[in-house]
Every structure is written in structure tokens, then in C-alpha cells.
C-alpha positions as CSV (number, residue, x, y, z in Angstrom):
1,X,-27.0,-44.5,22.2
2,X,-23.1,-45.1,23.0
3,X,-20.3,-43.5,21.1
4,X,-17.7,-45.5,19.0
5,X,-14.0,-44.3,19.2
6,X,-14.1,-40.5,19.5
7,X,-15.2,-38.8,15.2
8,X,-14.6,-35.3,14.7
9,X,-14.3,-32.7,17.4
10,X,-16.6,-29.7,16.4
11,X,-19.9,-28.8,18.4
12,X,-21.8,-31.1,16.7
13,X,-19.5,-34.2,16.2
14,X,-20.6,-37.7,16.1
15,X,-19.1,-38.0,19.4
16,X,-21.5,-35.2,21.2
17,X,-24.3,-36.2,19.5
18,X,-24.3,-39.6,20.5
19,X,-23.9,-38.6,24.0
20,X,-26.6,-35.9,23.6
21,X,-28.9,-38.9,22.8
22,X,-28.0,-40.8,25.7
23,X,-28.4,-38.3,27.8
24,X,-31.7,-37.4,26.3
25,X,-32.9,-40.9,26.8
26,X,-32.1,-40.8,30.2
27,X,-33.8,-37.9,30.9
28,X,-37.0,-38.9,29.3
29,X,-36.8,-42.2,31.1
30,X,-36.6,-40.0,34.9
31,X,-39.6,-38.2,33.4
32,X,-41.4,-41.1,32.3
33,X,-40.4,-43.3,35.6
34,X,-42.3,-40.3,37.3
35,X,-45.3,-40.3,36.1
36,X,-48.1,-42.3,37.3
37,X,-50.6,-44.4,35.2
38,X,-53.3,-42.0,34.9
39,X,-50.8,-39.1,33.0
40,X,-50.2,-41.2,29.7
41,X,-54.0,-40.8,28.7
42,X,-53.7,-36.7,29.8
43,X,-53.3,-33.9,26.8
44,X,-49.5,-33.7,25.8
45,X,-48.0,-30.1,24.8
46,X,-48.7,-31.5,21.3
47,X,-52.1,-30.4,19.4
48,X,-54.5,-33.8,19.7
49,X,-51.8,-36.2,21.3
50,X,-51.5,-37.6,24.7
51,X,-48.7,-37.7,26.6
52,X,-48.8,-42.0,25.1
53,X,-48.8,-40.0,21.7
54,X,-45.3,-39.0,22.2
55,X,-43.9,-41.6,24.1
56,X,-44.8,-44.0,21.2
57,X,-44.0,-41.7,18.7
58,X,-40.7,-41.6,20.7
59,X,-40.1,-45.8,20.5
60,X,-41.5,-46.3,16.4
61,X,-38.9,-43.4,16.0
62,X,-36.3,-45.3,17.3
63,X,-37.2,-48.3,15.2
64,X,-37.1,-46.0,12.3
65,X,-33.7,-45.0,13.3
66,X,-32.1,-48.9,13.3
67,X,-33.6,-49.2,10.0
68,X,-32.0,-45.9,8.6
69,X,-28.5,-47.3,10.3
70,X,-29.1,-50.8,9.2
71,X,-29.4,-49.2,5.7
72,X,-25.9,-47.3,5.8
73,X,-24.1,-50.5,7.4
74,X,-25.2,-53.4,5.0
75,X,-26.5,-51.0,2.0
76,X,-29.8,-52.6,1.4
77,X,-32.2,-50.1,0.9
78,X,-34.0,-49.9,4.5
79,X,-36.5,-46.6,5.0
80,X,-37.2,-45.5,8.3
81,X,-41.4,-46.4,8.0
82,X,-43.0,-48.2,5.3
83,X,-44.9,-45.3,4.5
84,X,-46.0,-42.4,6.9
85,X,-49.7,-43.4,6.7
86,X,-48.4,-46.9,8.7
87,X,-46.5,-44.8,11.3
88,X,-49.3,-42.5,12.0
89,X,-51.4,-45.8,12.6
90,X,-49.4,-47.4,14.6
91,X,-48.7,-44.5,16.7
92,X,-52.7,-44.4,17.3
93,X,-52.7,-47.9,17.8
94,X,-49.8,-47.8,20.5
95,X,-51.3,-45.3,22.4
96,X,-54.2,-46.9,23.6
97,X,-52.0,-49.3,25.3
98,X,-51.5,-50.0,29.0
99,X,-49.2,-47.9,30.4
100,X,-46.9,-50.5,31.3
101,X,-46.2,-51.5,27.9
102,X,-45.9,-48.1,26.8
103,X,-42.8,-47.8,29.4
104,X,-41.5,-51.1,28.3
105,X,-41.3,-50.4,24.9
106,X,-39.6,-47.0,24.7
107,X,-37.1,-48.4,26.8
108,X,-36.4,-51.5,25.1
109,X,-36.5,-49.7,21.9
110,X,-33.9,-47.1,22.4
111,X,-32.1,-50.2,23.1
112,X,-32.6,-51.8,20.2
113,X,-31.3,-48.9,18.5
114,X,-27.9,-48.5,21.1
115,X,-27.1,-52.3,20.3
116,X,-26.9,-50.6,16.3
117,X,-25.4,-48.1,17.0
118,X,-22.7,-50.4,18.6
119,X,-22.5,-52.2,15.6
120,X,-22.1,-49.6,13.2
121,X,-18.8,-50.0,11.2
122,X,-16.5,-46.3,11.4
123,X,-17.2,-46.1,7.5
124,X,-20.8,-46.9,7.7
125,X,-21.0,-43.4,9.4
126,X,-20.4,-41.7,6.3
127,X,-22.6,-43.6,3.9
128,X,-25.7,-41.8,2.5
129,X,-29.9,-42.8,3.8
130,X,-32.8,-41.1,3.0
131,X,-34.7,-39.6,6.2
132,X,-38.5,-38.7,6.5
133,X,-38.6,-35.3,4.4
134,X,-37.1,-37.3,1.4
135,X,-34.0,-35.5,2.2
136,X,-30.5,-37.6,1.9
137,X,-28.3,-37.3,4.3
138,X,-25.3,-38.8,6.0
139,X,-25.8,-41.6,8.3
140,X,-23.4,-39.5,11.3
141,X,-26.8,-37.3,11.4
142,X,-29.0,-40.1,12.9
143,X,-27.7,-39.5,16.7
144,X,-28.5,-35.4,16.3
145,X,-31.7,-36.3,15.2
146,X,-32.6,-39.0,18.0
147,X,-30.9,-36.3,20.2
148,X,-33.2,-33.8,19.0
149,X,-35.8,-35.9,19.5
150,X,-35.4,-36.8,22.8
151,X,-35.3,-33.5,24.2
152,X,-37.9,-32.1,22.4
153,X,-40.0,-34.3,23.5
154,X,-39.3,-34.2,26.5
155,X,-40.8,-30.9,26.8
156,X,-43.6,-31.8,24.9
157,X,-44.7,-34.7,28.0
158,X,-45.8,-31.4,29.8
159,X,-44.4,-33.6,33.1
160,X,-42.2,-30.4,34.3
161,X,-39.0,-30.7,31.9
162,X,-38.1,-27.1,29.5
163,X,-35.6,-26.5,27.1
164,X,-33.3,-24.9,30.2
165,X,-32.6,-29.0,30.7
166,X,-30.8,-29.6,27.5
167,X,-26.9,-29.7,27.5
168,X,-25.3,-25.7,26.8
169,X,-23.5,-26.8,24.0
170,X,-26.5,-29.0,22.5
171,X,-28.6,-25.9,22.9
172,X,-26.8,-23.9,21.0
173,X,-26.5,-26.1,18.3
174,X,-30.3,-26.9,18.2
175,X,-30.4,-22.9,17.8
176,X,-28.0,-22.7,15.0
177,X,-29.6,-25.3,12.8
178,X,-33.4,-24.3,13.5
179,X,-32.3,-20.2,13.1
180,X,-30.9,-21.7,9.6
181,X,-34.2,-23.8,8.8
182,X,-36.3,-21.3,9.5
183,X,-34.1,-18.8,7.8
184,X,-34.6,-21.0,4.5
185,X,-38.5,-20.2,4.9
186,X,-40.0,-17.3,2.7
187,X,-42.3,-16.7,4.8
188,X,-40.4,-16.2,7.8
189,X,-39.2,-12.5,8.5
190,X,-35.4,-11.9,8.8
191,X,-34.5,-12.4,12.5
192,X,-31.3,-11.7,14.8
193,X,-31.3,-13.7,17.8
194,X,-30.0,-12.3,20.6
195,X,-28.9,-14.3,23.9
196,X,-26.4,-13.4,26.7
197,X,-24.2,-15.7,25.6
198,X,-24.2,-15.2,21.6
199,X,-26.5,-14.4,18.9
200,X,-28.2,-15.9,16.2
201,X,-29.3,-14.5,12.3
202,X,-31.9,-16.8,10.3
203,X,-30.9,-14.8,7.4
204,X,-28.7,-12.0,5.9
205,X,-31.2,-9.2,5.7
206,X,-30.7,-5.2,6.1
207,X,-33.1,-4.6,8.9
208,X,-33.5,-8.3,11.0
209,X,-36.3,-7.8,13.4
210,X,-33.9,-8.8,16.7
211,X,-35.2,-10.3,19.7
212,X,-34.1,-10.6,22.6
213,X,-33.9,-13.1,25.8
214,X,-32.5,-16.6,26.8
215,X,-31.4,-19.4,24.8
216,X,-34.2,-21.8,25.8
217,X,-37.1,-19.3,25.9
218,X,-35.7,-18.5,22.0
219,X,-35.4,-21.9,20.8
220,X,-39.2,-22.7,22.4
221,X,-40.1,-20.1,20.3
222,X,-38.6,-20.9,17.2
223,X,-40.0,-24.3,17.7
224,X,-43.4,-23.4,18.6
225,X,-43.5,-24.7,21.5
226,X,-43.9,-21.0,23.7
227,X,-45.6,-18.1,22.8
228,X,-42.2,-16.0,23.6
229,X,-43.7,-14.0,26.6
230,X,-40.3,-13.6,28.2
231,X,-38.8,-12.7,24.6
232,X,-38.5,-9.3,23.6
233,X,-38.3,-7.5,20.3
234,X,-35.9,-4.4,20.9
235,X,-37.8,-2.0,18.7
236,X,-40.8,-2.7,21.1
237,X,-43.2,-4.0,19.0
238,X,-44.4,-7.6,18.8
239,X,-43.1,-10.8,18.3
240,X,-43.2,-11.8,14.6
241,X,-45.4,-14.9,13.4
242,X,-43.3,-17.8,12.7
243,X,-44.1,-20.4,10.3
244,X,-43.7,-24.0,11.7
245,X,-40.2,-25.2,11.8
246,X,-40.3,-28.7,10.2
């Protein structure tokens, strides 16, 4: 993705976000430049998908995105997938491909979706699109979630990259809004997260069960992708179960 004229200045501005994505999409392309034929058909981090799982999952994501966008810039009614049923088919069906056109398409399709977002009209940021949970939201949230995405992701290859790669200020956002999503959960205990840098509550409780240790071995965590060995709960006992995050 590339950023417009700089929109808003906070942590998780339009501005960062898009860069955040592009930064992510690099990344994933170093990751996915590395890796030789044979490891798209090998297990991802992901329960039941390869490594071609994710990186199509990755590309019909991005496609989804320049629909959402194309929505909020012309106002025609656009969803991301034509039902979830069709992407969870086509993400089968675009795995078994050759590995070569795996590679092509998530690159040309996180291009598709830069020329867009190049497009996109300063107001058109603001209008309202429904995303994949039926939630509305504004259209300035697409480039967090392809940045999410991306990085996530990334991990999930299993090709070497952890949540240590994202961008500082990325990180701790991607803590903040998961510690609130989770916190939102009734089935999630009351946590207080607790990094060198800062700390993290997913709700206003009386006695949070805090744990301890560094960003990215908390946010693995909270995302299920780590078991939180290097985590620590400071009243000694063990780490909570956490429902899933999304």
C-alpha cells in the first residue's frame, strides 16, 4: 500500500498504517522469495493449511480489500467475498497451484490493491463498509487490517519470521486492540499485561491475573500462536486458557 498526503498523527493513523502494510508486504515477499518450491506444499503454523494455504489466503484477502475500498470510493455496495463458503473454496483451490503462480499472484494482488489505495479520494477514507464479521466500520481501517494481516502471517509461513519483526510502534498497537478484543470475551479471565516497555489490561477487574514478559512473546500468546513458555504469571501459577482472539 502507499500513503496519501499525511491523515491524523496518533499511533495508529492512516498514515502508519499504510506504511505498516507496506512494510509487511515487503517482508512477506523476502520470506516468500526464500523459499524453495518444495515449502509451499509443507504444514503452515496454521491447523490443516500449508504454507500455499496462507499465501493465498494472503492474495483473495487483498482482493477482498479493493472491493471493501472500491465500496467506500464509488458507494456501490461491494463485500469483500461473495460469501465465505466461495473464499474458503477458492483458497483450497489456489493452493494446489504451482508454486510459481502462487508467488505471482500475491504479488500482483497486493498490487492491485496499492493502485486503490492510490486512488482513494481523502473523503472516501471516512465512508462506512461492512468487513467479514458483519461489523461496519470505517474505510481508514482497511490498511490496519491488511497490516495486521501481513504480519501475522508472516509468522504463520513457519519460514523463520516472529512477532520480534514487526515495527515497535505497530506492535504495540496490535497489543492494545487484541488485549481489548479479548477483554470483550466472557470467557476470558481479566489480564494485566506486563512488558518492559508498558503494560496492557484486557479488562477493569479487581484481581487481573498479570503476566509477565516481552511484547512479541505476549502478543503470540494472545493470538494463539505460542504456547507462552517464555511468559510468566507473577503469582506463579499457570498461564490462563485463552479463548481464540477473532
Amino acid at each position: 500500500m502507499t500513503s496519501p498526503a499525511n491523515i491524523g498523527t496518533s499511533p495508529r493513523s492512516l498514515t502508519n498504517s499504510l506504511a505498516w502494510a507496506a512494510d509487511g508486504a515487503a517482508h512477506l515477499r523476502g520470506l516468500m522469495t526464500r523459499m524453495g518450491d518444495d515449502a509451499f506444499a509443507a504444514p503452515s503454523a496454521l491447523p490443516g493449511w500449508s504454507r500455499a494455504h496462507v499465501l493465498t489466503h494472503l492474495a483473495r484477502s487483498a482482493d477482498g480489500m479493493v472491493n471493501l475500498l472500491t465500496w467506500a470510493r464509488t458507494g456501490v455496495r461491494t463485500p469483500a467475498y461473495t460469501s465465505l463458503e466461495q473464499r474458503s473454496a477458492d483458497i483450497e483451490a489456489g493452493a494446489a497451484r504451482k508454486p510459481a503462480e502462487i508467488r505471482d499472484d500475491v504479488v500482483t494482488s497486493s498490487d492491485r490493491l496499492a493502485q486503490v489505495v492510490r486512488k482513494m479520494p481523502r473523503e472516501a477514507w471516512s465512508a462506512r463498509v461492512t468487513n467479514v464479521q458483519g461489523r461496519e466500520i470505517p474505510a481508514s481501517e482497511i490498511p490496519w487490517m491488511r497490516a495486521r494481516e501481513m504480519w501475522i502471517h508472516a509468522v504463520d509461513l513457519d519460514v523463520g519470521a516472529s512477532f520480534a519483526d514487526l515495527p515497535a510502534p505497530m506492535l504495540a498497537e496490535l497489543l492494545t486492540e487484541v488485549a481489548s478484543m479479548m477483554g470483550e470475551k466472557t470467557d476470558c479471565p481479566g489480564l494485566r499485561l506486563v512488558a518492559p516497555e508498558r503494560s496492557w489490561n484486557t479488562r477493569d477487574v479487581p484481581d487481573p491475573v498479570t503476566v509477565t514478559g516481552p511484547a512479541p512473546e505476549l502478543v503470540a500468546w494472545l493470538l494463539g500462536r505460542s504456547t507462552g513458555r517464555p511468559l510468566r504469571c507473577i503469582d506463579g501459577g499457570k498461564l490462563p486458557a485463552l479463548p481464540r482472539w477473532l
